[in-house]
N, C-alpha and C positions, 0 to 999 in steps of 0.2 A: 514703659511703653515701647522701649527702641526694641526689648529682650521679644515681648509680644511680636513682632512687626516681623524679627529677624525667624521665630517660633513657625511662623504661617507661612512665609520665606520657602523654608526647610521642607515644609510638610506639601506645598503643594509643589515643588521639584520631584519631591518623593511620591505622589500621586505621578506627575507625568513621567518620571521612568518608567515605573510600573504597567500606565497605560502603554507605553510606546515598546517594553519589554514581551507584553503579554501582545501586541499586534505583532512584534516581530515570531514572538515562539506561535503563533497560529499559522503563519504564512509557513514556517518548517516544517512544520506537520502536516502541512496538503502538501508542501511540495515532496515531500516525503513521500508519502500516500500514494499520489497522483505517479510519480516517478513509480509504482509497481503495480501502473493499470487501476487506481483507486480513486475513489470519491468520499471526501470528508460531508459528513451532512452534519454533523456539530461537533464544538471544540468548547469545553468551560475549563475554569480553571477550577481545580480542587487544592486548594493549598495543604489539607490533611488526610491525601489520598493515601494510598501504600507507600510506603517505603518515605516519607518528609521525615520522621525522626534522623536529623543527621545530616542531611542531604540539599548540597546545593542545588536542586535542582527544582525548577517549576515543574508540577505537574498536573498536569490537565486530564480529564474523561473526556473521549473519544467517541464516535459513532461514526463510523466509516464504511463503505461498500467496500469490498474488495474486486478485484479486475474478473473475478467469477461471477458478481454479481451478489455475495452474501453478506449480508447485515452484518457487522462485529460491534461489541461496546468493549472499550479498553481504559486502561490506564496508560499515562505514555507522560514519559521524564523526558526533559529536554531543559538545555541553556545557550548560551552562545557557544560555547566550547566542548559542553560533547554531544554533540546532535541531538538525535531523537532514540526512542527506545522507549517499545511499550510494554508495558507488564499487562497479565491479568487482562489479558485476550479472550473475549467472550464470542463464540456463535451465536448472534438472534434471533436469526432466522437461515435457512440454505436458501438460494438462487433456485428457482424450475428452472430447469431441464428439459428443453423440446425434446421428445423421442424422435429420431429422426422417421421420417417417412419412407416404406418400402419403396415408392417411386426413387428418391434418392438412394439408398442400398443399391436400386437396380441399375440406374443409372453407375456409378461408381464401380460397379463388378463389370458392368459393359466398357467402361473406359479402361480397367484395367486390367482384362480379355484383350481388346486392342494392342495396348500398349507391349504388353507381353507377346503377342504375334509381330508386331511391329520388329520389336526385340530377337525375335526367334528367323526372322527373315533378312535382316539387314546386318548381322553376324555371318561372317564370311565361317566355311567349317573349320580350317586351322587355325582360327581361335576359341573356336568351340573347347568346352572343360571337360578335360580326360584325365582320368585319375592315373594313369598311368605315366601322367608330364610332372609330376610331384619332384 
């Protein structure tokens, strides 16, 4: 009975590591993410994803935005001691793309017509550029 008692002991320590392991490896992997403009939208674990023969390492499938806005599914290795690292980096989809609007073009070549007069008039002439001052 005590073998029993001390059996279930073990095993549910061994559950809360795991759970308390796998909430910390989620948290590094948004904060991962997020630190390059990114948003994580899910995190599972796959414990015989790519590369587990061998390998200490948990690894989880990914689906994350990138700071462009584009879909990715991944594989991504992480533990406490070597951070994060995704393999098997999928595009799902691209991000649209606004075309910008000719009013904006036009505006932006007007500001930088200005600026350039601006430029051209507030330059005293002896520091005007003459290839002959090389």
């Amino acid at each position: 009975m005590e073998c029993f008692v001390v059996a279930i002991v073990l095993l549910g320590l061994a559950l809360a590591f795991r759970f308390v392991a796998g909430r910390m490896d989620r948290d590094r992997i948004r904060v991962y993410v997020e630190s390059r403009g990114g948003r994580v939208v899910e995190a599972t674990w796959a414990p015989f994803g790519p590369g587990w023969f061998g390998s200490g390492d948990r690894i989880y499938e990914v689906r994350f935005v990138d700071g462009e806005g584009n879909l990715h599914h991944a594989h991504c290795k992480t533990n406490t001691w070597t951070g994060v690292y995704f393999t098997e980096d999928r595009l799902v989809s691209m991000a649209e793309k606004a075309e910008p609007s000719n009013e904006t073009l036009e505006e932006q070549n007007r500001l930088l017509r200005a600026e350039i007069e601006r430029l051209r008039t507030n330059r005293p002439q002896d520091e005007a550029f003459r290839p002959s001052d090389r």
